[in-house]
Phi, psi and omega in degrees: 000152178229133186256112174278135159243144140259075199308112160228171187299284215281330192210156173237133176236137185241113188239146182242104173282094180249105181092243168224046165243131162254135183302220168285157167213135171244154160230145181234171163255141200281155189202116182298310178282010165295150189252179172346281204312290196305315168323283191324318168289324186299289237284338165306324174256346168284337164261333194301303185349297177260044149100007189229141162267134204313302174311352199258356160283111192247357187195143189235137072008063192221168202235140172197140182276334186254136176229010140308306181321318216269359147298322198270036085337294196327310218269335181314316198293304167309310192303298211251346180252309172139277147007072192318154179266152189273131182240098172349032176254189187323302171286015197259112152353127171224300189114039162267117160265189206231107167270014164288176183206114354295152179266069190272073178223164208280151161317304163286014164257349192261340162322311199277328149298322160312298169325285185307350164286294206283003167252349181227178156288144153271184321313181174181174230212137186230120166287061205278128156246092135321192157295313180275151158254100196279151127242150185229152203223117161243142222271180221260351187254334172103344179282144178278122161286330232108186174155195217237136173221119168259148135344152175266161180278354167280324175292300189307309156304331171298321198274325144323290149301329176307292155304329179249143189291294204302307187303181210166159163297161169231175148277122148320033162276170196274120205247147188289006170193164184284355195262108185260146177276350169191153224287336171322286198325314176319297166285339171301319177317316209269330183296297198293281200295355199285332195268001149310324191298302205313333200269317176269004163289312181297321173275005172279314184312305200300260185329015172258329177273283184299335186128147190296321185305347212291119197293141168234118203228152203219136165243162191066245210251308176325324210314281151003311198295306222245342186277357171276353175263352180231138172246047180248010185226120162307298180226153174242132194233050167325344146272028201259359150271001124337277189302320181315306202292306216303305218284344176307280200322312148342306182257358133230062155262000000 
């Protein structure tokens, strides 16, 4: 079995692969100070959780944005899973090449483009809702073009509240009209639908570019959130940087 981990500022995502099916999955939240041990006892009761034992991994993955995190992965994976981790970076195989410049780009966009060479059509444009909102642009050839970085609608509310005396949190829901009658509804409005505009603004610019054909696929904790409001996202893959580490991890072993 092979166990993906993904490393982001807001979340960890944990995926258990037997073949190129995926199994159980998680998302925790990332916590910086955590140490070796503790990563290691979580990811040790989370596969016992579902029925697997930690010997039962034979190969590991992971991709991270944070990279205080990505020793304390290492040194976790060995001590409590078994396995050296395979580590997303420069030197690693993806079956990408990279037209960015310089290529100072996070691990996980360059995963999520290898997925998306090998499950979908080109060319095509990957939407992420992170902590960052990427689109990412892959050329009809497989290659990573570029792409685009917004804020996330979790950095934006925050900053919102934050800035304004009067405002609070809200829940991130769908508000009963685009007009909000008092101000909870007023900001669900302006968070949710402004960020659709912002998604079908940005994929229109991308398909202007890239071609009217262009597959458009949204990923991450949002994804689900913002594609019932739009009809510019094809398909929604909320694992598709799980499969990218599986399919990385493939191509070197």
């Amino acid at each position: 079995m092979l166990l993906a981990i993904d490393i982001g500022n807001t979340n960890i995502t944990f995926g258990l692969f037997e073949g190129d099916k995926l199994g159980p999955s998680w998302r925790i939240r990332t916590i910086r100070e955590k140490m070796p041990d503790e990563y290691g006892i979580l990811m040790d009761q989370l596969l016992r959780h579902r029925g697997c034992e930690p010997e039962q991994v034979t190969g590991i993955a992971i991709a991270s944005v944070v990279p205080p995190l990505t020793p304390v992965f290492e040194r976790a994976c060995r001590d409590y899973v078994g396995p050296e981790p395979l580590v997303v970076d420069a030197g690693v195989k993806t079956g990408v090449r990279l037209r960015y410049e310089p290529r100072e780009i996070g691990a996980d966009r360059v995963v999520d483009a290898a997925a998306v060479k090998a499950l979908y059509s080109l060319p095509a444009c990957v939407v992420d809702f992170g902590t960052a909102t990427t689109f990412d642009a892959v050329g009809e050839n497989g290659d990573y073009l570029g792409g685009a970085i917004a804020p996330g609608i979790g950095i934006a509310a925050q900053a919102l509240f934050e800035r304004a005396a009067k405002l609070y949190p809200v829940d991130l829901t769908r508000p009963p009209a685009a007009i909000g009658r008092n101000t909870p509804h007023a900001m669900q409005s302006g968070l949710l639908f402004g960020y659709v505009g912002l998604v079908e603004g940005m994929v229109a610019r991308f398909k202007a570019e890239l071609g009217p054909e262009t597959q458009v696929i949204a990923t991450g904790g949002l994804a689900e959130t913002i594609s019932r409001e739009t009809d510019v996202i094809d398909v929604v893959d909320p694992w598709l940087t799980l499969h990218g580490l599986r399919i990385v991890y493939e191509l070197n072993r």
